[in-house]
C-alpha positions in Angstrom: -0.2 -2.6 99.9 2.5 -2.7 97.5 5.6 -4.8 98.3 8.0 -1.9 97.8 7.8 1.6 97.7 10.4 4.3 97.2 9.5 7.9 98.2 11.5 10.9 97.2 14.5 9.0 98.1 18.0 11.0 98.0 21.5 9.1 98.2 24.7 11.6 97.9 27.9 10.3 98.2 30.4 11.7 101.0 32.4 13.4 97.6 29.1 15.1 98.0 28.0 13.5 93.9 24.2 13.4 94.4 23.8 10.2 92.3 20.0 9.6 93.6 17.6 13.2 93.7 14.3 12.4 94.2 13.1 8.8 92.8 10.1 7.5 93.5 8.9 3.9 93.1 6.3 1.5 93.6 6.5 -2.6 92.5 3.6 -4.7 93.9 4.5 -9.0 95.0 4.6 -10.5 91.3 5.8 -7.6 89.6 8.6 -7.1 87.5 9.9 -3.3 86.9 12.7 -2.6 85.1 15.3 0.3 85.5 17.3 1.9 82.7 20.0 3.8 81.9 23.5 4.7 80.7 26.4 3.8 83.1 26.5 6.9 85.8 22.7 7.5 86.0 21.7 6.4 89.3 21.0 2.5 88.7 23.1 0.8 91.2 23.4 3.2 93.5 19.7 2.8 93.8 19.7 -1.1 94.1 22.3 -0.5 96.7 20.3 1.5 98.7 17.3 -0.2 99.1 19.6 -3.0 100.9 21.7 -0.6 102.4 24.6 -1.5 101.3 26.2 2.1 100.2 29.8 2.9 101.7 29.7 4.2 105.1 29.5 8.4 105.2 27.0 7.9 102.3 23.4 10.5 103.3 20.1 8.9 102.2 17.2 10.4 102.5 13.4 9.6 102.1 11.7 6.5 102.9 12.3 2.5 101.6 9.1 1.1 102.5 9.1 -2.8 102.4 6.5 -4.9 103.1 5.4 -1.0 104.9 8.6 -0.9 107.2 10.9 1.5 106.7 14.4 -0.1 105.6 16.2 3.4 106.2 14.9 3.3 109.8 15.8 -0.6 111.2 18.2 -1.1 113.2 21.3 -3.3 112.1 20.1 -6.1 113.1 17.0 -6.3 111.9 18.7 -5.3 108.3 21.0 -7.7 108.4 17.8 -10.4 108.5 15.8 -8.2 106.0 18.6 -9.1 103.3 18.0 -12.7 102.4 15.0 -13.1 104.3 13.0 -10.1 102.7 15.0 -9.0 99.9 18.3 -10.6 98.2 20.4 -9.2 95.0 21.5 -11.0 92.1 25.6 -8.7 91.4 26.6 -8.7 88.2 29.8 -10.2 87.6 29.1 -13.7 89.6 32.9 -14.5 89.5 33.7 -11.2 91.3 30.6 -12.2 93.8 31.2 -15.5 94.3 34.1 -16.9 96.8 36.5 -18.5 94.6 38.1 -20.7 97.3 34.6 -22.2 98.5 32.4 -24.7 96.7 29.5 -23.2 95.4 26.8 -25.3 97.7 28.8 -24.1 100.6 28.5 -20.5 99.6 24.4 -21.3 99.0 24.2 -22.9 102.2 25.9 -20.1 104.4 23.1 -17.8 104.4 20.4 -21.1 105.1 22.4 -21.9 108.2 22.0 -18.5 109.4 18.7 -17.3 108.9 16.8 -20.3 108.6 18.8 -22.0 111.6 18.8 -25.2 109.5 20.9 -28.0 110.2 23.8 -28.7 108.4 21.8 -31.8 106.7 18.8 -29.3 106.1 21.1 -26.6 104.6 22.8 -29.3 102.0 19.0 -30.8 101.3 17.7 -27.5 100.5 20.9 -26.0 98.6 20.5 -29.2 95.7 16.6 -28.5 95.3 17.9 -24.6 94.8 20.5 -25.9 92.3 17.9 -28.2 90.4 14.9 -25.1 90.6 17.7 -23.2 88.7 18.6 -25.8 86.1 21.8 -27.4 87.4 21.9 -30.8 88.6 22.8 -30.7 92.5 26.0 -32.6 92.2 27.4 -29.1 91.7 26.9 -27.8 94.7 30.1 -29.7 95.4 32.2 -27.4 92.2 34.4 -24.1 92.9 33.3 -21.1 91.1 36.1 -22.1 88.6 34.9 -24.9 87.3 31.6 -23.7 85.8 30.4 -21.6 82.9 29.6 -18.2 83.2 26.0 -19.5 82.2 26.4 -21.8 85.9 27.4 -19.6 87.7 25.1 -16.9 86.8 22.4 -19.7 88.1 24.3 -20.6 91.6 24.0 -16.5 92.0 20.0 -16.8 91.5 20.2 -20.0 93.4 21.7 -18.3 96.7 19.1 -15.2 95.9 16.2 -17.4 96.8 18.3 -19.2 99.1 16.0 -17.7 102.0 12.3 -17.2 100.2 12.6 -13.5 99.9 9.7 -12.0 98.2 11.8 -9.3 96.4 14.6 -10.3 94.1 17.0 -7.1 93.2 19.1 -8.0 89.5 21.8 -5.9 89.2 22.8 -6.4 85.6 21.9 -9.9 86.1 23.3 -11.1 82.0 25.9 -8.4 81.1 29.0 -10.9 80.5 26.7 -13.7 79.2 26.2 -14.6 75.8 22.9 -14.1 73.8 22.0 -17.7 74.1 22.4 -17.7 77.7 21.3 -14.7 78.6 18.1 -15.6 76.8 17.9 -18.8 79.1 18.4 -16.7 82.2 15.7 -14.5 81.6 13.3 -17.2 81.3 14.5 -18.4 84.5 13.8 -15.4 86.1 10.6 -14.7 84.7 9.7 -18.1 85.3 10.6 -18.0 89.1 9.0 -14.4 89.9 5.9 -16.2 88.3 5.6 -19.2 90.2 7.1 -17.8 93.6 5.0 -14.6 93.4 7.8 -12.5 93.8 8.6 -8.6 93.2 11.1 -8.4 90.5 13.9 -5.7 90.3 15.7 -5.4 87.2 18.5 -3.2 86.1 19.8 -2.5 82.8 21.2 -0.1 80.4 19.3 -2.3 77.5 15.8 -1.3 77.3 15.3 -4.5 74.7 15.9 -6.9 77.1 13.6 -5.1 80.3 10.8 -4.5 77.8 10.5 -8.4 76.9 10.9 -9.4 80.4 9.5 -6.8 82.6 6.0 -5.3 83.4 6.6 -1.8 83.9 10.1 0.1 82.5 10.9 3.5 84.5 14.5 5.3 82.9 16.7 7.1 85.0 18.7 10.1 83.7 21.0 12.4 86.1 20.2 10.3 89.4 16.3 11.0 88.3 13.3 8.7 86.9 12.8 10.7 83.4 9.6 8.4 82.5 8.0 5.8 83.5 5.5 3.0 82.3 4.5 0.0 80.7 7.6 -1.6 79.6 7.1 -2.3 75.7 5.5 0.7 75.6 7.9 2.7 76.5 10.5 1.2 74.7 8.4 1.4 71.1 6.8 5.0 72.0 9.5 6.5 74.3 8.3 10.3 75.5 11.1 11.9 77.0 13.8 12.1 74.2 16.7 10.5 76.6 14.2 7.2 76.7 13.5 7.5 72.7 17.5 8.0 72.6 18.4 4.6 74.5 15.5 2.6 72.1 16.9 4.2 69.0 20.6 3.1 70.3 19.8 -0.7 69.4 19.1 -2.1 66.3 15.8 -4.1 65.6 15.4 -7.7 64.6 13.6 -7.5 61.1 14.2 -3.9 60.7 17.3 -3.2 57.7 16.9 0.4 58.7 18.2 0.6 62.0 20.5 -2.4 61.3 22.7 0.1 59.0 22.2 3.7 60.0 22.1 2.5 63.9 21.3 6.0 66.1 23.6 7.1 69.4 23.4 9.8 71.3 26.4 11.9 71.5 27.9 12.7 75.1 28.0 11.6 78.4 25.8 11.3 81.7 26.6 14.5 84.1 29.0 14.1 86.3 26.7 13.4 89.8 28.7 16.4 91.6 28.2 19.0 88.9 24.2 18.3 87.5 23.4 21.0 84.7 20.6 23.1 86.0 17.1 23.0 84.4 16.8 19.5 83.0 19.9 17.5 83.7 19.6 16.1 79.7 19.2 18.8 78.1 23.0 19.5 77.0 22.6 16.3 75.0 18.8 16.8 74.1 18.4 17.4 70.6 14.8 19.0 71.0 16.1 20.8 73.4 14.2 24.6 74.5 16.0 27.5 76.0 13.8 27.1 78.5 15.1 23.8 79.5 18.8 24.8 81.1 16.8 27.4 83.5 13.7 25.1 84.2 13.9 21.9 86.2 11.0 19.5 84.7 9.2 17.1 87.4 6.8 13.8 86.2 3.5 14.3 85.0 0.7 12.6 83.1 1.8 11.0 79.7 -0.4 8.9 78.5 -2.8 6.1 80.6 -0.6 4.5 83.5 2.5 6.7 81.8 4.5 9.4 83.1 7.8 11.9 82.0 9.6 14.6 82.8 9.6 17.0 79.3 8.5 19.9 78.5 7.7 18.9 74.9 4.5 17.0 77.1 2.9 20.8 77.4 2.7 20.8 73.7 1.1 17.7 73.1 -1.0 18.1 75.6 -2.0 21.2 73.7 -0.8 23.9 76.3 1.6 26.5 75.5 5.3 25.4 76.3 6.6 28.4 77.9 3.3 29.2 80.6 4.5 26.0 82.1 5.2 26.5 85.3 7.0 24.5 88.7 3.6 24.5 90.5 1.5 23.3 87.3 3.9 20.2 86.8 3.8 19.1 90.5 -0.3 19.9 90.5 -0.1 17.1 87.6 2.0 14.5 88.7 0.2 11.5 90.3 
């Protein structure tokens, strides 16, 4: 049984912007998948929901299956212990997440003191070891927010993560303000933690580089929708819908002059989530783009071993004629 699974889950916002239509998911315990996409696609709105923390008036539909229970069906209380106990979120921005006017151990040892019903000895003992599992010596669990790097405190986020032995670990953007050096060194953290904890790793990004050297399996999101979906370096080298080729293009390559000085973008902007073109939602920015794709919705299908996309340009490779394509033959083919 997988450790998470997402099945055609819907989230619309109470401005009635659909920013989630239909995403469906699987990561198994030891797992890292990553999740792409421009700003406005869908990414944290999804994250959000699997913890349920969306605002209040928010509709979500389908099922968040962890561990097999339902996440959208438990009752409050039982959420409220399936956030650091089963799953935990790393924010982006730890200076924004973290309490400014409490010292980090405190903050790390809140959520030990109420789950784990530790004692206020226990809670101190087991926030240091968190501290020195992350790299920092424990003597900082007695420092305000203030008075560490952005580096530090990136690692007392991760720290109070795995404060309760979760088994899936949600990173929201987890090295966005950090410099190369240390965002390299938080990475290997990670990795090196989902490794030897056996966790199920969530990772969101709008750079495709960095999920396709640390995660197993790369799924983009377009419009609120997964576009494609598969093994992460592949998809970053051999992108088949042109919105994942379009984010890989959109970053130049170490060793390679030629994307270093003629780097590619992609003109435009995400859809606004209340107003979603018909057809396929990229295909005002597509530059393959069919006629048939602004009357035609495309669904995921076969692309490849353990690979899946949403385009229509898939018929053709596949050898079958583009415009016989039909709603029921797409769905027929998607595992």
């Amino acid at each position: 049984m997988n450790l998470l699974e997402v099945r055609d889950l819907e989230v619309t916002y109470p401005s009635g912007a659909a920013a989630v239509r239909g995403v469906d998911l699987a990561l198994a315990s030891g797992e890292k998948l990553g999740i792409a996409g421009e700003s406005g696609c869908g990414k944290s709105t999804l994250a959000l929901a699997l913890l349920r923390l969306l605002p209040a008036g928010t509709r979500v539909g389908g099922e968040i299956l962890l561990d097999g229970e339902d996440v959208l069906a438990m009752k409050w209380g039982r959420v409220r212990a399936v956030r650091w106990a089963g799953a935990s979120i790393v924010f982006q921005g730890a200076m924004h997440s973290l309490n400014a006017v409490h010292r980090v151990g405190d903050q790390i040892a809140e959520p030990i003191l109420l789950h784990r019903r530790a004692t206020p000895a226990g809670a101190r003992k087991k926030t240091g070891e968190l501290l020195e599992q992350v790299g920092l010596p424990a003597a900082r669990a007695d420092a305000y927010p203030h008075e560490l790097s952005g580096g530090q405190r990136q690692r007392v986020m991760i720290a109070m993560a795995l404060a309760c032995d979760p088994r899936l670990v949600i990173a929201d953007e987890p090295t966005t303000a950090l410099d190369v050096m240390i965002q390299a060194q938080i990475l290997r953290l990670i990795e090196r933690l989902v490794s030897e904890q056996d966790l199920g790793l969530l990772m969101i990004s709008h750079d495709l580089a960095v999920l396709a050297d640390t995660c197993d399996r790369l799924a983009v999101m377009y419009a609120g929708r997964v576009v494609e979906e598969g093994p992460a370096r592949q998809v970053y080298e051999d992108a088949r819908h042109p919105y994942g080729r379009a984010l890989s293009e959109a970053f130049p390559r170490i060793g390679d002059p030629a994307s270093r000085f003629a780097p590619r973008g992609l003109a435009g902007d995400p859809p606004d989530p209340s107003a979603v073109p018909s057809g396929c939602a990229f295909h005002p920015r597509c530059p393959v783009a069919l006629d048939l794709c602004g009357t035609r919705d495309q669904f995921l299908r076969d692309a490849g071993p353990r690979r899946r996309a949403a385009c229509v340009h898939l018929d053709a490779r596949a050898g079958a004629p583009e415009a016989e394509t039909t709603e029921d033959d797409v769905r027929s083919s998607t595992p």
